[in-house]
py3Dmol code that shows the C-alpha trace and the ligand (Angstrom):
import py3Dmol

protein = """\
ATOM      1  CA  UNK A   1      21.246 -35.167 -77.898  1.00  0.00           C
ATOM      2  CA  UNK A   2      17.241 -35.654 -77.171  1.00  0.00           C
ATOM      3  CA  UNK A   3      17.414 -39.785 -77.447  1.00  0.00           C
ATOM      4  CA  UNK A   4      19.536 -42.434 -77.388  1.00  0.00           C
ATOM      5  CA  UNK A   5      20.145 -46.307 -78.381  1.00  0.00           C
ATOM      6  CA  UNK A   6      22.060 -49.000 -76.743  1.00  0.00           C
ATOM      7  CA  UNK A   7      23.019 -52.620 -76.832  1.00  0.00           C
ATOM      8  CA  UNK A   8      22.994 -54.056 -72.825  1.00  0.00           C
ATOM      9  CA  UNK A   9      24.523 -57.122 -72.520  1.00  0.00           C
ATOM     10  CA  UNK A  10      23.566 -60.332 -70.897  1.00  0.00           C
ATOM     11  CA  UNK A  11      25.570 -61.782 -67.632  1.00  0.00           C
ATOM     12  CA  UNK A  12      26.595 -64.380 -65.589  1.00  0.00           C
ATOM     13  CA  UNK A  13      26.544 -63.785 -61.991  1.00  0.00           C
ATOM     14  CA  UNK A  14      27.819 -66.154 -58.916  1.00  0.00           C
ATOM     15  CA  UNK A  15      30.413 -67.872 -61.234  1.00  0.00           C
ATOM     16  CA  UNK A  16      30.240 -71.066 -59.225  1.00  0.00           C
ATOM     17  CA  UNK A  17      32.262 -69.927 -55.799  1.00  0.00           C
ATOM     18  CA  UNK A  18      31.147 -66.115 -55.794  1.00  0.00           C
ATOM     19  CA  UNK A  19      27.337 -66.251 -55.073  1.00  0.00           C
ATOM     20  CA  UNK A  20      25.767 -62.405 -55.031  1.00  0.00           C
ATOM     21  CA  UNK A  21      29.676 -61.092 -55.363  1.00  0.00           C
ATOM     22  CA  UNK A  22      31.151 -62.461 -58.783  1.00  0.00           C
ATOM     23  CA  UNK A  23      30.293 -62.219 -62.254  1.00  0.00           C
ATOM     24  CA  UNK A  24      30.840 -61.736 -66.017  1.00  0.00           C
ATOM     25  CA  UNK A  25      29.373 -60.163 -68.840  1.00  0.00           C
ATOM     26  CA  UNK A  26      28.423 -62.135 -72.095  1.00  0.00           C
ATOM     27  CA  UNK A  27      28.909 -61.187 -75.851  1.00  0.00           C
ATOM     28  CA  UNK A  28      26.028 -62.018 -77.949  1.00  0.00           C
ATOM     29  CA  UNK A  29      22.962 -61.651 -75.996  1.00  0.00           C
ATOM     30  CA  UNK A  30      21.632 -58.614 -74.857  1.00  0.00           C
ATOM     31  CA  UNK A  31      18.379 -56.211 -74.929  1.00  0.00           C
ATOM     32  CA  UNK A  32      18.538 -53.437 -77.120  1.00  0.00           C
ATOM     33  CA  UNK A  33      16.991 -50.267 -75.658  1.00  0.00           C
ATOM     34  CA  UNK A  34      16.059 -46.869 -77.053  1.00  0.00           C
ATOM     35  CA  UNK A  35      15.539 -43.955 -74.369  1.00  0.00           C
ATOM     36  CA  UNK A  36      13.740 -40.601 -75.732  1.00  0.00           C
ATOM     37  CA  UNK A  37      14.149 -37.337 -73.478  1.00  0.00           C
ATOM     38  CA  UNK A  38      10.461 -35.627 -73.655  1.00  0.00           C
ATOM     39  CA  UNK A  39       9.423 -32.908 -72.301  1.00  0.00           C
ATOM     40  CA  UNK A  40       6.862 -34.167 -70.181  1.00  0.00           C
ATOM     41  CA  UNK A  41       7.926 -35.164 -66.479  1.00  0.00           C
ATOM     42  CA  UNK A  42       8.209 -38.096 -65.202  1.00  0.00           C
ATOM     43  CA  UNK A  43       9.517 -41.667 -66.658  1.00  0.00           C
ATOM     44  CA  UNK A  44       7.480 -43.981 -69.204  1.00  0.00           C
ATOM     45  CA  UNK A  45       7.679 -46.966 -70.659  1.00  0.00           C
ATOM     46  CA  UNK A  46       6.715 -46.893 -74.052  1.00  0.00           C
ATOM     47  CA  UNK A  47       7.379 -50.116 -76.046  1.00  0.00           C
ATOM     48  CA  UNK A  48       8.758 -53.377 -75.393  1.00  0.00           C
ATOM     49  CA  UNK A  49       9.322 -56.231 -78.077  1.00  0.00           C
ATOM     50  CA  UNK A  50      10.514 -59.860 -77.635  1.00  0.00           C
ATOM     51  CA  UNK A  51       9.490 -61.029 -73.990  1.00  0.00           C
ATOM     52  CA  UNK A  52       6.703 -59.294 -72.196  1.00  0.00           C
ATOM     53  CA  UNK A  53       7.882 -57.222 -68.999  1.00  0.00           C
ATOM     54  CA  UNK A  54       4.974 -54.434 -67.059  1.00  0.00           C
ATOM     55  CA  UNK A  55       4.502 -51.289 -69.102  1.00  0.00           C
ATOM     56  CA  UNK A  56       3.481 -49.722 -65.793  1.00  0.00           C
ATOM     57  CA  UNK A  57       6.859 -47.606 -65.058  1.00  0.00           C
ATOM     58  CA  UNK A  58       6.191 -48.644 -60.916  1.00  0.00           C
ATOM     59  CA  UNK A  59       6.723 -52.591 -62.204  1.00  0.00           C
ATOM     60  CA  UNK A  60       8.936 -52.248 -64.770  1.00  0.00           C
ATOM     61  CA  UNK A  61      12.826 -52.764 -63.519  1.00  0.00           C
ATOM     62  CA  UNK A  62      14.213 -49.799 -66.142  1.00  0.00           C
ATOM     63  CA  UNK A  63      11.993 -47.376 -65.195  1.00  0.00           C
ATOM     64  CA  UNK A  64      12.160 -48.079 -61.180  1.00  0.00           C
ATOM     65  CA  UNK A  65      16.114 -47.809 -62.033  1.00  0.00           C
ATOM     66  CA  UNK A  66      15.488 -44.699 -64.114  1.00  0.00           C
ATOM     67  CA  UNK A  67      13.260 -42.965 -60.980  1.00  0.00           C
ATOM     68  CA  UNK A  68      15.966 -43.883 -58.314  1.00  0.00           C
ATOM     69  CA  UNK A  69      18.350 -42.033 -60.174  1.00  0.00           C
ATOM     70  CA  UNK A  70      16.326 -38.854 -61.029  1.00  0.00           C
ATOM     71  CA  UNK A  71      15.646 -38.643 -57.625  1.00  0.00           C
ATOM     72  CA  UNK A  72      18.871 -38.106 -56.931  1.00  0.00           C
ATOM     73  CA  UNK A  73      19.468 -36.006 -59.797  1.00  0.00           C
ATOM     74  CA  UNK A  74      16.489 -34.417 -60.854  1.00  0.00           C
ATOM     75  CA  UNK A  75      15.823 -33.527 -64.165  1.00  0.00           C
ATOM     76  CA  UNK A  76      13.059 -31.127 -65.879  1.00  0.00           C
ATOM     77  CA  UNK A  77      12.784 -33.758 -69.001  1.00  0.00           C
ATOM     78  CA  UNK A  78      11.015 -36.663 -68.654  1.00  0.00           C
ATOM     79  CA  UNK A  79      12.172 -40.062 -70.540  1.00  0.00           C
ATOM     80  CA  UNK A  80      10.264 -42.222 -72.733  1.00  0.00           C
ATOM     81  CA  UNK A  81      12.105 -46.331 -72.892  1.00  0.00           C
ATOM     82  CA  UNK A  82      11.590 -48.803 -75.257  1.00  0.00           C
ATOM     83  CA  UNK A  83      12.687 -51.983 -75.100  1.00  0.00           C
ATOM     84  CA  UNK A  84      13.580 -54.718 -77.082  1.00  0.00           C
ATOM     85  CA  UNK A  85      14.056 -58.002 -74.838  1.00  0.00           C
ATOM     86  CA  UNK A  86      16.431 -60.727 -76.202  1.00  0.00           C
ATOM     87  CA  UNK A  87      16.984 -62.039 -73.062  1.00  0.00           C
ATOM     88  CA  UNK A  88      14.470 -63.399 -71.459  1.00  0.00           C
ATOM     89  CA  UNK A  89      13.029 -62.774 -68.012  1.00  0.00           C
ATOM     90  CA  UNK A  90      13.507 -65.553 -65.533  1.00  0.00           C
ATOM     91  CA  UNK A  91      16.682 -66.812 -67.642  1.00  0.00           C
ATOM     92  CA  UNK A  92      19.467 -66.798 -65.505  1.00  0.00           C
ATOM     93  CA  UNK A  93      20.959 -64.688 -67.609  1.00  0.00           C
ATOM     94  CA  UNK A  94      20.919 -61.443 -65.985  1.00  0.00           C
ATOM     95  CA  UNK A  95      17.915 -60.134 -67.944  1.00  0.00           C
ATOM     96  CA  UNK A  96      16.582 -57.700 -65.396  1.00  0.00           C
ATOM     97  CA  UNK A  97      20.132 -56.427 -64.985  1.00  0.00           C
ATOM     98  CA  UNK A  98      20.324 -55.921 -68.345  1.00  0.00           C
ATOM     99  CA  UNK A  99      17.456 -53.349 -68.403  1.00  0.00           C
ATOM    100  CA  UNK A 100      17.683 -51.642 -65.010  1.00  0.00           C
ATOM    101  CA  UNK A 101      21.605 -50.982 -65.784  1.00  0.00           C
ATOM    102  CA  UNK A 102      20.666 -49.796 -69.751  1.00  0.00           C
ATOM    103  CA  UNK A 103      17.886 -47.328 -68.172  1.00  0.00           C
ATOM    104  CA  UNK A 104      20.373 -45.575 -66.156  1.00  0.00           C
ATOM    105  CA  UNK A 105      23.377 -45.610 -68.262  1.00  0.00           C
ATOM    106  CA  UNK A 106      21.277 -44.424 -71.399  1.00  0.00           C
ATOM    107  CA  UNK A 107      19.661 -41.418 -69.123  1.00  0.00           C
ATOM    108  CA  UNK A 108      22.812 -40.428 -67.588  1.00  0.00           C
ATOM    109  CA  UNK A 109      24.311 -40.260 -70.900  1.00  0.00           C
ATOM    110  CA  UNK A 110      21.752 -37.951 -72.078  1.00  0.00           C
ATOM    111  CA  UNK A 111      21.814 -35.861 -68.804  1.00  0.00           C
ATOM    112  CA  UNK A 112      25.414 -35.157 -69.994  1.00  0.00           C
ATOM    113  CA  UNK A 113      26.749 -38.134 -67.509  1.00  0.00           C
ATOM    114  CA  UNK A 114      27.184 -36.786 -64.604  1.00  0.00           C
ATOM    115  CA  UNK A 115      28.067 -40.068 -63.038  1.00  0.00           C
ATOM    116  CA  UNK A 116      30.639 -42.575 -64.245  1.00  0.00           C
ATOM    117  CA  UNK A 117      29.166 -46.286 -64.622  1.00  0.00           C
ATOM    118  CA  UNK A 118      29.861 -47.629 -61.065  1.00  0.00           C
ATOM    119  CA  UNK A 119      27.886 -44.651 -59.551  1.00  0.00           C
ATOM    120  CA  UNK A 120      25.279 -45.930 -61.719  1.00  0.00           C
ATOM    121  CA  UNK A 121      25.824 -49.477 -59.813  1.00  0.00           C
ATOM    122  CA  UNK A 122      23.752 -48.283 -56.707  1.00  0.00           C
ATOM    123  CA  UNK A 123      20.518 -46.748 -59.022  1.00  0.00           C
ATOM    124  CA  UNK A 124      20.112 -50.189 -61.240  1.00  0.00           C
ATOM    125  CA  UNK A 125      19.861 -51.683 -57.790  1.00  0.00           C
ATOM    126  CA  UNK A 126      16.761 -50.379 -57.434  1.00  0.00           C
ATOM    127  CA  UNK A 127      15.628 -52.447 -60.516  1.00  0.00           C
ATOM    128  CA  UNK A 128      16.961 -55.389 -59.271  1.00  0.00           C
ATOM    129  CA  UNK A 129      15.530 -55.646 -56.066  1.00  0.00           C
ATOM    130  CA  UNK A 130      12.150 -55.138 -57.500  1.00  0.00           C
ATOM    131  CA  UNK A 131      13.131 -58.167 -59.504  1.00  0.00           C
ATOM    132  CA  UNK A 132      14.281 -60.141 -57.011  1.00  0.00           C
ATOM    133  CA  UNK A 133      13.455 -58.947 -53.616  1.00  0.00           C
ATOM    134  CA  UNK A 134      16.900 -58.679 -52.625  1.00  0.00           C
ATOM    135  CA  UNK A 135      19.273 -56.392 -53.756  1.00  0.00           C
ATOM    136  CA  UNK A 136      22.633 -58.023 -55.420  1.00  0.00           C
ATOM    137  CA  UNK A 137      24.925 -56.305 -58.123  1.00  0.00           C
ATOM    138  CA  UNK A 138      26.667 -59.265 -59.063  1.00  0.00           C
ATOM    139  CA  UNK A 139      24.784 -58.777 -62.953  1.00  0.00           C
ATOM    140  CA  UNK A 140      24.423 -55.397 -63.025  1.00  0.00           C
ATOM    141  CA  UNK A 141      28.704 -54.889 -62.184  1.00  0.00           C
ATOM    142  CA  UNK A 142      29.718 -57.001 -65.220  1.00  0.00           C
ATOM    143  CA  UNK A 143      27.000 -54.942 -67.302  1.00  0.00           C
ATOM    144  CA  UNK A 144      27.834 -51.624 -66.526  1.00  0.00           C
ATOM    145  CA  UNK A 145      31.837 -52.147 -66.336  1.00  0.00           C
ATOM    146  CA  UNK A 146      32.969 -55.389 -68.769  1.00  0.00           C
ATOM    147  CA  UNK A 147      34.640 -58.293 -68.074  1.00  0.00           C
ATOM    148  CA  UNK A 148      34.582 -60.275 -64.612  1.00  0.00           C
ATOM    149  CA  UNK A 149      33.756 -58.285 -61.745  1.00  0.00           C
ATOM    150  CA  UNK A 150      33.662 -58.719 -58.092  1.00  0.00           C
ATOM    151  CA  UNK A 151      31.378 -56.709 -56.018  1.00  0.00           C
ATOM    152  CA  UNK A 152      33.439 -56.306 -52.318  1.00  0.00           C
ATOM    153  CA  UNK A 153      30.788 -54.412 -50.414  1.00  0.00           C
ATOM    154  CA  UNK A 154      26.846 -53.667 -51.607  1.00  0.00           C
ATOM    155  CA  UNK A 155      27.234 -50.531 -49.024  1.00  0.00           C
ATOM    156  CA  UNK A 156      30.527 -48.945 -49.890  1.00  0.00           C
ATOM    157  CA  UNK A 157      29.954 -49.939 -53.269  1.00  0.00           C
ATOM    158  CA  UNK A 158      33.085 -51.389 -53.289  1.00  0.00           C
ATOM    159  CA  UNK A 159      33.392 -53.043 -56.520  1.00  0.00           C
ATOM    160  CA  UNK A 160      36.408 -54.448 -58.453  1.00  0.00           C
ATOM    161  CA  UNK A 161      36.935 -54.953 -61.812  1.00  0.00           C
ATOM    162  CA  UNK A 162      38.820 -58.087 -62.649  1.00  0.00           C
ATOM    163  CA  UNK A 163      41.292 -59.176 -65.491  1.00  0.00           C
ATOM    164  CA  UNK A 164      39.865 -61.544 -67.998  1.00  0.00           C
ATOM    165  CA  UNK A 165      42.822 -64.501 -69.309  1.00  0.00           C
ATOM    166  CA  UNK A 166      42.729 -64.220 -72.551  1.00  0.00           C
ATOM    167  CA  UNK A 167      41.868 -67.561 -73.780  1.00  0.00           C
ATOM    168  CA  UNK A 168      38.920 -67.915 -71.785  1.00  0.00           C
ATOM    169  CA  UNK A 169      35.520 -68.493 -73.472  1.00  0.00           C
ATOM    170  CA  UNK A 170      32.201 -69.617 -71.824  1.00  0.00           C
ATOM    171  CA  UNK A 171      29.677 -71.960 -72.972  1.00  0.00           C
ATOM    172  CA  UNK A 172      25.784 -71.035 -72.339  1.00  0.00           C
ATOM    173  CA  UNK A 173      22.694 -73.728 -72.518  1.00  0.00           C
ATOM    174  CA  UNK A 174      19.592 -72.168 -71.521  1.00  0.00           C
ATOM    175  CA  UNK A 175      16.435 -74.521 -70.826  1.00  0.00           C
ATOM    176  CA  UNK A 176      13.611 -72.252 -71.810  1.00  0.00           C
ATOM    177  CA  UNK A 177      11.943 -72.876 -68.409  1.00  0.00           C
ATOM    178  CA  UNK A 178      11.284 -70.187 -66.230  1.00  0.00           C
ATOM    179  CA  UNK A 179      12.842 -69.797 -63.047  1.00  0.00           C
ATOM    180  CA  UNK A 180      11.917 -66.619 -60.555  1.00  0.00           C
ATOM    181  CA  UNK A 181      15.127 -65.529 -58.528  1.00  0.00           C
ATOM    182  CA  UNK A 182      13.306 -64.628 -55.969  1.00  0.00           C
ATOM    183  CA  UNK A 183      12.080 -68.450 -55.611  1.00  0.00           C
ATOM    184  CA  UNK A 184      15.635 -69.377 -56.720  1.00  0.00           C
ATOM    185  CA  UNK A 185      16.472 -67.621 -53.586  1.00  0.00           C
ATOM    186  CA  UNK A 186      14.077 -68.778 -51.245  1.00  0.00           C
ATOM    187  CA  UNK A 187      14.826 -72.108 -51.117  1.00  0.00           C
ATOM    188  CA  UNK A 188      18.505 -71.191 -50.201  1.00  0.00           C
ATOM    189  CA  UNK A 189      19.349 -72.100 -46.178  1.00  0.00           C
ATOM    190  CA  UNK A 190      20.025 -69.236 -44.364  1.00  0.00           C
ATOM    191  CA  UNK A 191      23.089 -70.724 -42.575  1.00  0.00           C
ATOM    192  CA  UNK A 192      25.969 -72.445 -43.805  1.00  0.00           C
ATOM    193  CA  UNK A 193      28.008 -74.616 -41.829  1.00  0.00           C
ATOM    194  CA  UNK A 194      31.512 -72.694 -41.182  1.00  0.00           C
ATOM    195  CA  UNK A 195      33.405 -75.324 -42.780  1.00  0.00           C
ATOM    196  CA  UNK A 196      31.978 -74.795 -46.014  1.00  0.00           C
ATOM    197  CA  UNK A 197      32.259 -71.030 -45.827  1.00  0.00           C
ATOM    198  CA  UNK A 198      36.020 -71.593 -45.474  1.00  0.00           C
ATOM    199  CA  UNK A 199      36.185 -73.511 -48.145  1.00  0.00           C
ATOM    200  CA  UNK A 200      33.804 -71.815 -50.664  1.00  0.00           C
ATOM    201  CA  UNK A 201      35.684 -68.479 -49.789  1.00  0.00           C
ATOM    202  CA  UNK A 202      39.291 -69.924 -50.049  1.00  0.00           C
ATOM    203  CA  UNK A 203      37.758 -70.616 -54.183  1.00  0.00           C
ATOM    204  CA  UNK A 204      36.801 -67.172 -54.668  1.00  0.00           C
ATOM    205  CA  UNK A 205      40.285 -65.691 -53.565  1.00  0.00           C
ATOM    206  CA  UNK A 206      41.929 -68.295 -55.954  1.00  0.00           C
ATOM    207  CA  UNK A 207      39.960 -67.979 -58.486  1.00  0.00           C
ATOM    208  CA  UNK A 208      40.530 -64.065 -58.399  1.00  0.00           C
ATOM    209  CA  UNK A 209      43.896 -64.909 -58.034  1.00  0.00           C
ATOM    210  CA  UNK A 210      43.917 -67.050 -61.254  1.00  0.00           C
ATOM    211  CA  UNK A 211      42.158 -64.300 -63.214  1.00  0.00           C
ATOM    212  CA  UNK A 212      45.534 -62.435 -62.627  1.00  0.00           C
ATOM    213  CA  UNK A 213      47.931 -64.881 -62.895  1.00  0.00           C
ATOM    214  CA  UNK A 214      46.122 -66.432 -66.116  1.00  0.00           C
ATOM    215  CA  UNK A 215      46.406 -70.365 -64.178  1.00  0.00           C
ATOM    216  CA  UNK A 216      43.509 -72.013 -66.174  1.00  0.00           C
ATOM    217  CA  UNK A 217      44.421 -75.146 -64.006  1.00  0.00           C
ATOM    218  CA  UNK A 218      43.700 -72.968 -60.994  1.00  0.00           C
ATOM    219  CA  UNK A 219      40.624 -71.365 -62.827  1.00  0.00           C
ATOM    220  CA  UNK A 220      39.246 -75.226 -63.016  1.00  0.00           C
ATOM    221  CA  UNK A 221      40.037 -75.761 -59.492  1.00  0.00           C
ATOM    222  CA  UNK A 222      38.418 -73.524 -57.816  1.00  0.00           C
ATOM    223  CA  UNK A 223      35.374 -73.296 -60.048  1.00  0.00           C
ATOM    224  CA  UNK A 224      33.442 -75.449 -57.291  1.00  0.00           C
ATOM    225  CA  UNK A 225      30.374 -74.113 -55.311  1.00  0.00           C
ATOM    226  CA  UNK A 226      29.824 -76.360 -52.243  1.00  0.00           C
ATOM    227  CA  UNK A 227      27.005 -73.944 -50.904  1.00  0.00           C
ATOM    228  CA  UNK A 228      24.362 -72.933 -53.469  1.00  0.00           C
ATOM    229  CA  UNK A 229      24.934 -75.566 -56.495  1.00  0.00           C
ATOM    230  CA  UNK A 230      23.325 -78.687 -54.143  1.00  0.00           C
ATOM    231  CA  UNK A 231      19.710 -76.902 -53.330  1.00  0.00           C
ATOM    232  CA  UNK A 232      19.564 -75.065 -56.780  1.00  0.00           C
ATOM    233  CA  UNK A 233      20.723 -77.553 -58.993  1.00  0.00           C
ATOM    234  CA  UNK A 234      17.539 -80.280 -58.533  1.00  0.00           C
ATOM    235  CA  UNK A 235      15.858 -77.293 -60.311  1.00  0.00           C
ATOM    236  CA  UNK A 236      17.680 -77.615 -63.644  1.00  0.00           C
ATOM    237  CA  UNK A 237      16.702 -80.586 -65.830  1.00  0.00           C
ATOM    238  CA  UNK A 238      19.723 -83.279 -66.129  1.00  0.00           C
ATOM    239  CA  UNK A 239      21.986 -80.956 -64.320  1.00  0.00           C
ATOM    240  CA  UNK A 240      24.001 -83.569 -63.265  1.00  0.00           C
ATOM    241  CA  UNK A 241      24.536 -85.265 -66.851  1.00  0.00           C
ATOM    242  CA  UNK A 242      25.172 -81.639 -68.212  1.00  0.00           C
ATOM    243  CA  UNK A 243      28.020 -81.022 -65.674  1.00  0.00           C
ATOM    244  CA  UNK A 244      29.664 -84.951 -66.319  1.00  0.00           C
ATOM    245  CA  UNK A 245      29.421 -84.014 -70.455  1.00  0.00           C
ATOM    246  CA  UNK A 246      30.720 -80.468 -69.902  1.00  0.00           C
ATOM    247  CA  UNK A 247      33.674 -81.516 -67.766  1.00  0.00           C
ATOM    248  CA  UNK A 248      34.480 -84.381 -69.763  1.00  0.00           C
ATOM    249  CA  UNK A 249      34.161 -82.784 -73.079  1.00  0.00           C
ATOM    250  CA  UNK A 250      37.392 -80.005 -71.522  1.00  0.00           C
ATOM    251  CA  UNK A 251      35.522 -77.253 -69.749  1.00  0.00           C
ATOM    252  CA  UNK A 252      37.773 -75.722 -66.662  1.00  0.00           C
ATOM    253  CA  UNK A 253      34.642 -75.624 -64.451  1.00  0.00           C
ATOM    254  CA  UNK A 254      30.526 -75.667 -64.584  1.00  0.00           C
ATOM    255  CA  UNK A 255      28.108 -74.161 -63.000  1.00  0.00           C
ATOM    256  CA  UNK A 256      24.422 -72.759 -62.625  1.00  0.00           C
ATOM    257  CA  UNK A 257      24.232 -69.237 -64.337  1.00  0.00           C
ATOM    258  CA  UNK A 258      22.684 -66.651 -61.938  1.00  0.00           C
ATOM    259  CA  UNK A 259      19.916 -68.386 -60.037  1.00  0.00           C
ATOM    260  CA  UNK A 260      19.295 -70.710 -63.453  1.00  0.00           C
ATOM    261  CA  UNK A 261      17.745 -72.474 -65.053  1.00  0.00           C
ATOM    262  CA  UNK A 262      20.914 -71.211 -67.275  1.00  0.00           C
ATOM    263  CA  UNK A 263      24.409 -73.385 -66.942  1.00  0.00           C
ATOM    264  CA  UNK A 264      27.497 -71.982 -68.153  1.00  0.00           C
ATOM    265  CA  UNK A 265      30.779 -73.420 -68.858  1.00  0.00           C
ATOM    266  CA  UNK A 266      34.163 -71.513 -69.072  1.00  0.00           C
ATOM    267  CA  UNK A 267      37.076 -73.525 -71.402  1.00  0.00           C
ATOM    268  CA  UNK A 268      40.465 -72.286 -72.738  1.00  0.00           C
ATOM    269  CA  UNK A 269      40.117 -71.424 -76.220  1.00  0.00           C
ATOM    270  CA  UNK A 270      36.800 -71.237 -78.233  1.00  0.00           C
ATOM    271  CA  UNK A 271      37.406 -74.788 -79.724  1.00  0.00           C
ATOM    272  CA  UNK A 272      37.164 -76.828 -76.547  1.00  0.00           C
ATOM    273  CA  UNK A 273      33.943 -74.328 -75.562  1.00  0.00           C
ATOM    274  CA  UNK A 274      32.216 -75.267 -78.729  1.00  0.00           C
ATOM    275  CA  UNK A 275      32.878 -78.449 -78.134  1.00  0.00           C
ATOM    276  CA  UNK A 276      31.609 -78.083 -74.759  1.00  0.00           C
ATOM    277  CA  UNK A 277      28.366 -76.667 -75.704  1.00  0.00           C
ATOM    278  CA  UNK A 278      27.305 -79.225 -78.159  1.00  0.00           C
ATOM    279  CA  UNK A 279      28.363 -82.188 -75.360  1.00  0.00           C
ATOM    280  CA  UNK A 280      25.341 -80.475 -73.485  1.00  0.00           C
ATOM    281  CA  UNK A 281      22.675 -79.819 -76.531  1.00  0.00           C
ATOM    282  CA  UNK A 282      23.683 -83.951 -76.745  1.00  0.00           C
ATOM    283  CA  UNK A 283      22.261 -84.141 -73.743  1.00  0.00           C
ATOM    284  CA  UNK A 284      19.028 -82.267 -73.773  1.00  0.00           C
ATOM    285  CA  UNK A 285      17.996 -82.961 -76.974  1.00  0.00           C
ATOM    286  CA  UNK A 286      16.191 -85.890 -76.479  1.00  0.00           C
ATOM    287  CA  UNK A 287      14.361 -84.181 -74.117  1.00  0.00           C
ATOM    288  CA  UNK A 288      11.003 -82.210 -74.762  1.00  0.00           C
ATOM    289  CA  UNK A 289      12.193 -78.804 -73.794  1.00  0.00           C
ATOM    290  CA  UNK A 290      13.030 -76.454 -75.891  1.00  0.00           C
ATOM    291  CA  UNK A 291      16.621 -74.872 -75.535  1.00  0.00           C
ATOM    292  CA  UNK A 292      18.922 -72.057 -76.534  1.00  0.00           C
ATOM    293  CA  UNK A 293      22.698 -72.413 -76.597  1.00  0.00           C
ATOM    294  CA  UNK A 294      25.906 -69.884 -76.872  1.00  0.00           C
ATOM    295  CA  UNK A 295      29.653 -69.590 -77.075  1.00  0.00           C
ATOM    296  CA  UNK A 296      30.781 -66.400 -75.853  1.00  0.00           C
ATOM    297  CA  UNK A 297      33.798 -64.587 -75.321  1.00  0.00           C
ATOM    298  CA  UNK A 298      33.853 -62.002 -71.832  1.00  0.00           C
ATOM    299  CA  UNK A 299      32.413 -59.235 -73.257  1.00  0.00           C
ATOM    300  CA  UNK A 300      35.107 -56.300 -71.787  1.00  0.00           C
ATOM    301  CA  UNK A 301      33.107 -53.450 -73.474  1.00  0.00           C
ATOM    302  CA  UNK A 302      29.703 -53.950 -70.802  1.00  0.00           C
ATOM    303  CA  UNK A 303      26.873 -51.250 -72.021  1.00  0.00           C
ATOM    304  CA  UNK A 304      27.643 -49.822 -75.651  1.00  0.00           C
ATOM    305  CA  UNK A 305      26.007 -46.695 -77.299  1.00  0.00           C
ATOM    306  CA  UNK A 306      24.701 -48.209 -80.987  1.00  0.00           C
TER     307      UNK A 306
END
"""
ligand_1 = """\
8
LIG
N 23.413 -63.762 -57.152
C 22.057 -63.812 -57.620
C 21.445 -65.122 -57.201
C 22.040 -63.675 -59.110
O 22.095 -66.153 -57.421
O 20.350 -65.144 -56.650
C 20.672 -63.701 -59.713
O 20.791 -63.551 -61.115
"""
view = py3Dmol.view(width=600, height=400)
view.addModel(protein, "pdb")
view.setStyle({"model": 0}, {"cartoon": {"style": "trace"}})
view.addModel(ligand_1, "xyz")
view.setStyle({"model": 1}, {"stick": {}})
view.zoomTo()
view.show()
């Protein structure tokens, strides 16, 4: 096998309570990549459609992925990506995971994978720190492995995969403004007060808990980020209507996808989530800002071979 083609899905990360440690992968979004062994050293980007992302393979999050892990594991082929972007950059919706995770999976495959796809968790970090400035796997886990995912520890590479209740759908508006992570982050404070780090971490072991024990009513409980959602949130147009229309229209819980501008939604049963995510087009669309909107099931497959 000289080349390869996948499908690398989209993702939500931080799932309200988990900020940097939970997330999910999504069904029908994701950037299509092809990756072509050559016999020329070295790693190269050599076309990308859709949304524009650096050519220059020291810019580009696939092909700083792709050099982390050939620098571990050497290889006397060089690789040649192209890209096709559906998701775009600055989205919230785990587009440079999407890439940085595809670069490695597809060249591993095509080394004869030598690593299984966590081990590939720690190279597509490379990607997303280049992205981001910090380095967080809470898009590329759900990418790489399916469903929800929980990453325990960044050094270890401790990271769970989670059970997904089977009725559970999420709902997906994305404003098509951009929003950088990195400035996403920034504005974050660096300390919480220890009160709220009790409670936002007593939501993250029930929701896990509720993942297990299929409780949607505990799913909507603890759904609730008391740390992140107030400084983030004044960056999302009419985030507050969006959340009233989404909970009132039967979603379990809402929430800021990634670092935004992206919201998500999660409801039991496909119904209530379609429901759900025309409550919020109702709401934007008297607004002049153009939006995109999905209803997606957890995706448990993560990266596919097409
Ligand atoms: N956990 C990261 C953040 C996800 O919220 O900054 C970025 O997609």
């Amino acid at each position: 096998m000289d080349s390869i083609a996948i499908f690398s899905p989209g993702s939500v990360a931080n799932v309200c309570c988990g900020f940097d440690v939970l997330g999910f992968c999504l069904d029908p979004i994701g950037d299509r990549m092809i990756v072509r062994q050559s016999k020329t050293p070295g790693i190269r980007i050599s076309d990308v459609k859709g949304f524009k992302v650096p050519l220059n393979p020291k810019k580009n999050v696939a092909s700083v992925a792709a050099e982390a892990l050939l620098k571990d594991y050497p290889s006397k082929f060089g690789y040649e990506i192209e890209i096709d972007k559906t998701i775009k950059p600055g989205s919230g919706l785990g587009s440079s995971a999407s890439s940085a995770s595809g670069a490695v999976f597809a060249i591993n495959e095509l080394m004869g994978s030598p690593l299984d796809r966590k081990q590939l968790i720690q190279y597509a970090l490379a990607g997303e720190r280049l992205a981001s400035g910090a380095k967080h796997a809470d898009n590329l886990a759900p990418v790489l492995l399916g469903g929800f995912t929980l990453v325990r520890c960044l050094e270890s590479m401790d990271v769970l995969p989670l059970p997904t209740p089977n009725e559970l759908v999420a709902s997906i508006v994305h404003p098509k403004i951009e929003l950088k992570t990195s400035y996403a982050r920034a504005i974050l404070k660096k300390e919480v007060f220890l009160q709220d780090a009790v409670h936002q971490w007593a939501n993250v072991g029930a929701f896990v808990s509720a993942l297990y024990t299929n409780d949607y009513d505990l799913i909507s409980r603890s759904l609730e980020d008391i740390i992140i959602e107030p400084n983030r949130s004044m960056l999302i147009p009419e985030y507050d209507a969006l959340k009233s229309s989404a909970l009132e229209s039967g979603a379990l819980g809402f929430g800021i996808s990634g670092s935004g501008p992206s919201v998500f939604a999660l409801s039991q049963g496909t119904k209530t989530a379609k429901k759900v995510v025309q409550s919020m087009s109702d709401i934007l669309a008297p607004l002049d800002l153009a939006f995109d909107t999905y209803v997606s099931n957890i995706n448990q497959k993560g990266i596919q071979i097409i």
